[in-house]
C-alpha positions in Angstrom: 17.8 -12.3 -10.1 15.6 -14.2 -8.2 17.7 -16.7 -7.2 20.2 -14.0 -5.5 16.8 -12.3 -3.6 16.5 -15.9 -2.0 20.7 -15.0 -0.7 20.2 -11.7 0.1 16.4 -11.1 1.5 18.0 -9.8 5.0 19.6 -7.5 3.5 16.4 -6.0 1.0 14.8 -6.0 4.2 17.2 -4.2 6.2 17.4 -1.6 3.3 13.7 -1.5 2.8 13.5 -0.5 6.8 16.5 2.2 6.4 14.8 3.8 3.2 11.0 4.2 5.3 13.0 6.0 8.4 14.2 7.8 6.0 10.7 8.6 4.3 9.5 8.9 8.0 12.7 12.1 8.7 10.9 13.8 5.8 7.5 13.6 6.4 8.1 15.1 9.8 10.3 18.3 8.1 7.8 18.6 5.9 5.0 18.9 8.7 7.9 20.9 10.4 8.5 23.6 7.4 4.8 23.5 7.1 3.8 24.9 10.6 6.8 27.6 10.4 5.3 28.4 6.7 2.3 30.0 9.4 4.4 32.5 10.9 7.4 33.0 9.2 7.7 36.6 7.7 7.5 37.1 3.7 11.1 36.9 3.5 11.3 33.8 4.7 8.6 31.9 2.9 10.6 31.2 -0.5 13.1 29.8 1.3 10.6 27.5 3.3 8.8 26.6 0.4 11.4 25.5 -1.3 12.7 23.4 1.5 8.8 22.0 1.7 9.1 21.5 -2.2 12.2 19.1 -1.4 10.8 17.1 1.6 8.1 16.8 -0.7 9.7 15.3 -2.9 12.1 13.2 -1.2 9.0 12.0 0.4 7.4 10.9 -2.4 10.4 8.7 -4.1 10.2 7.1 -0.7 6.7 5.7 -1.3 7.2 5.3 -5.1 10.4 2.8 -4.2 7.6 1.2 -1.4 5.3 0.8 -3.9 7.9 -1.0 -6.1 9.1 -3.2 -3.4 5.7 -4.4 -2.6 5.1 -5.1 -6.3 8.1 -6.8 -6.5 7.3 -9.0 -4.0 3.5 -9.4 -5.3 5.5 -10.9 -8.0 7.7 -12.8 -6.4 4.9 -14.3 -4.8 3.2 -15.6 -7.6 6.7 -16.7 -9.7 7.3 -19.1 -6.5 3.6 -20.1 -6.5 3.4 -21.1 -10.0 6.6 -23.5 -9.6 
């Protein structure tokens, strides 16, 4: 496997960058359906905090695959190191 990172790191980074825009869309809907949560009437605000609930979330698997990548690398890191 870590042969085939040393073909294809363009391409890791390229989808590392597309998956943090992404993270980035969803932190700002969140803020978004956050600030309308304010002054939205009571019929709306289950259906906004539901859609918070989701950003949320999305949000969240963002920065959990970040956190893998960078870990991944930290390892990386050392494997080439130690050879």
């Amino acid at each position: 496997m870590i042969e085939n990172f040393e073909k294809y790191w363009f391409i890791v980074l390229v989808l590392a960058f597309k998956i943090n825009v992404l993270g980035f869309f969803f932190y700002t809907e969140s803020l978004e359906t956050a600030y309308l949560m304010e002054f939205a009437a009571e019929d709306k605000i289950a259906k906004l905090e539901s859609k918070q609930h989701l950003y949320e979330g999305m949000l969240n698997g963002v920065l959990i695959l970040d956190g893998a990548a960078v870990l991944f690398l930290i390892y990386y890191g050392i494997r080439k190191s130690m050879k």
